[in-house]
Structure formats: structure tokens, C-alpha cells
N, C-alpha and C positions, 0 to 999 in steps of 0.2 A: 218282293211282295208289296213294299209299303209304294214303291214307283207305280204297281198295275196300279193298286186304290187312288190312289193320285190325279193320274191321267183318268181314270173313270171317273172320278169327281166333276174333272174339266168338263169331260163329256155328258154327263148327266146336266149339267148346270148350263148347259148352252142350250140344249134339249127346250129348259124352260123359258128361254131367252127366245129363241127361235122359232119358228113353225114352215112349213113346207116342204114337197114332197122333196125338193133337191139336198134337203137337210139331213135326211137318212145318211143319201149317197156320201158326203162329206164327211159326217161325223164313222161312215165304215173305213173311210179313206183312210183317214187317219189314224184309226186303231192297228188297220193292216200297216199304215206305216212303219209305227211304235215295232209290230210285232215279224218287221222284214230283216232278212238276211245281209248283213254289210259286211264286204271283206277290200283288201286291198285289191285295185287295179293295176294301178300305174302311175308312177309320175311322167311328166309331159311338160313342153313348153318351158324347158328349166334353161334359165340365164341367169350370170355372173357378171357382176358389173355391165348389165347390158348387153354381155356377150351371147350369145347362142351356147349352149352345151350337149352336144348330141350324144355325148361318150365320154371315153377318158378325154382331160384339160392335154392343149399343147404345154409344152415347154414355158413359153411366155404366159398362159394362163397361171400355173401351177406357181408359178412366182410370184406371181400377183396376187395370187392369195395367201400363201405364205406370207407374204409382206405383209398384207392388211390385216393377217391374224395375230403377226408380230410387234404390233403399234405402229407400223409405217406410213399408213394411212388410216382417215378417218372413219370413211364408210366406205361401206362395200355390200351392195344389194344382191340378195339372190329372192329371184322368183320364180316362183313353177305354178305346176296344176297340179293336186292331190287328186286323180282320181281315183271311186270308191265304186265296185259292182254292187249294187243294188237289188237283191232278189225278192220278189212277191211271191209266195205260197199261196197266198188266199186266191179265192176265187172270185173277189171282185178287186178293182184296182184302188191304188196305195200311192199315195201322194201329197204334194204341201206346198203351198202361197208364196209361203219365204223358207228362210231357215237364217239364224243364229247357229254359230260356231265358236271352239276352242279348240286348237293345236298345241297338244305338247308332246315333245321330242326329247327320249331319254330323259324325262322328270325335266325339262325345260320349256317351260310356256312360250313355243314361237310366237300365237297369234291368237287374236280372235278376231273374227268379221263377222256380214250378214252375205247372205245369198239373195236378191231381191227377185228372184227367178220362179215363177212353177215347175216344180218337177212331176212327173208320173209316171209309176210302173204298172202294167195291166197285170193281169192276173197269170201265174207259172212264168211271168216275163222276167228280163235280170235290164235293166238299164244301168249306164253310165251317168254317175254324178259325180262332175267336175266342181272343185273347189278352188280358187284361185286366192294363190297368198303369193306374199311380198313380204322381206325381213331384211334388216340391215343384218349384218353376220358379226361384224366387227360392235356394234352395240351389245348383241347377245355374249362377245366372247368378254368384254369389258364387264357386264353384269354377272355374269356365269361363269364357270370353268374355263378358260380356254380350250381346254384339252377335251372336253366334252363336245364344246363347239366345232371345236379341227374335226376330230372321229366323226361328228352326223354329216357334216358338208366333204368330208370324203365319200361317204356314200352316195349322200347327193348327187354327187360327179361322176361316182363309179368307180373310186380306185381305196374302197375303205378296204379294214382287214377284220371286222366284227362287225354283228348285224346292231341297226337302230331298231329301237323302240316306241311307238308312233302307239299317241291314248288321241282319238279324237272324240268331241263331246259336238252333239248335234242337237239344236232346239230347233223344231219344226214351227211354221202359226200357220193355220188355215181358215179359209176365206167362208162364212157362215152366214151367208145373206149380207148384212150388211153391216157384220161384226166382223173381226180379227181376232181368232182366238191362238195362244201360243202353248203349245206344250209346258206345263210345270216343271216337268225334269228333263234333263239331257240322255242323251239316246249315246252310250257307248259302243265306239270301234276300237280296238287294240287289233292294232298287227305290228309286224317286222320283216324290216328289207337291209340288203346289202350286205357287207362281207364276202369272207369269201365261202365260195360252194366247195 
């Protein structure tokens, strides 16, 4: 309740900041944002020290991490794409300028970045929002659990035995003439992938 009052505040106060007829269209964008359907899509584009990961690690992979979770090496990068389906119910379209972000994985904060991109969903439509992170793995497992660390980058790869826990936090800004406004609160996603079925 206190998140709707919130974002209505933003929106009323931009209201008096701004004037013209494009102003409407934006300031509904937005709300339908707030009030769109986000669930898990897919990960994609997921490499291991550089490597390519389309599936389960070969043999020399699977050592390699081991190793670098075991202190053998220093770093060890894994990057992917988060993507998220994105559904609009309303009847006019739903969309944002930028976006700020927060990743955490099993109560583990991977990351936070910006999206500097426009996105938009039309109305009954479901778009794809691709989020692109980067994380050292061996930083995380050095600060965090180990064993925490090992279990998500199993799944990661595709050879876990228990599902991850994924809280994404989404801050929207959109474009208001010729202000930048950004959402006050974070837009939560919780889902879970991996394990076994």
C-alpha cells in the first residue's frame, strides 16, 4: 500500500512540473509499468571464464571451477543475460527510459547495474527484458559461503541438485519532457530455477 502512495506522489508531482499532451501518455506508461506481470524467462549468453556454456561443463571445465572455488585461482568471471517476460494487461502501453537494478541469489547480492536502454510493452503484449550481469564467482565465494556459491553456479551450468532463489529489485526513470523522473521504490521479481525435476 505505502509503495502504490509512493509512486502516486512521484506521479502527481511531475504532473505539476510538466504540461503537455505527451505527458499523459508517459506518466500511464509508467503506472502500467509498476502494475505489469514479471516472471522468469531464461538465462542466455552464460560464460565461465570466457568460455561459452550451452549446457552441462566438459570435464576440463568442471575442474576449473572447482579449482577456482577451491582457492586455486584468483578470479573466475561468470556472465549471462537474466532474461525476464514482461507482461502488460492494460490497455495502453508500459514502458521506461532506463532502469536501475539489484541481483540477489539465495540471500547473496550478485550485483547491481543500470539498463541505459528504452524498453516497451503494448498493451495484452509479453516482451522480453534482457538484463546483462558480470560477477567474479571466486570474489563472491571468498566473501559468502562457499558452498552457497558452488550450489547457484551449479545451476548456473545446469548440473545443480536443488533449485536457486533469484529476488530481483527493478527501479524504472522515465523520460518527462525534459525531466528524468525515477521510480522511489523497487519493483520486485522472485523466482526459482534449477535442480533437479
Amino acid at each position: 500500500m505505502r509503495r502504490n502512495i509512493l509512486f502516486k506522489t512521484v506521479i502527481v508531482a511531475a504532473l505539476f512540473m510538466l504540461t503537455g499532451c505527451d505527458l499523459a501518455q508517459m506518466l500511464q506508461s509508467a503506472y502500467n509499468l509498476k502494475n505489469c506481470e514479471y516472471k522468469y524467462h531464461s538465462i542466455s549468453n552464460l560464460k565461465l571464464s570466457n568460455t561459452s556454456l550451452s549446457g552441462a561443463p566438459s570435464a576440463l571445465e568442471a575442474i576449473q571451477l572447482l579449482a577456482a572455488l577451491n582457492g586455486l585461482s584468483s578470479s573466475l568471471p561468470l556472465d549471462f543475460t537474466l532474461n525476464l517476460d514482461v507482461h502488460n494487461p492494460h490497455e495502453t502501453t508500459a514502458g521506461f527510459s532506463a532502469l536501475d537494478y539489484i541481483i540477489a541469489i539465495d540471500n547473496i547480492e550478485f550485483t547491481n547495474g543500470s539498463l541505459n536502454q528504452a524498453f516497451s510493452v503494448g498493451s495484452g503484449d509479453t516482451q522480453v527484458l534482457p538484463i546483462r550481469i558480470g560477477v567474479d564467482i571466486v570474489k563472491l565465494a571468498n566473501e559468502h559461503s562457499k558452498d552457497a556459491v558452488i550450489k547457484i553456479v551449479k545451476n548456473f551450468i545446469g548440473i545443480g541438485d536443488s533449485s536457486t532463489n533469484v529476488s530481483v529489485k527493478l527501479k524504472p526513470s522515465f523520460n518527462m519532457g525534459s525531466k528524468i523522473v525515477q521510480s522511489p521504490v523497487y519493483l520486485p521479481v522472485d523466482f526459482s530455477f534449477g535442480g533437479k525435476k
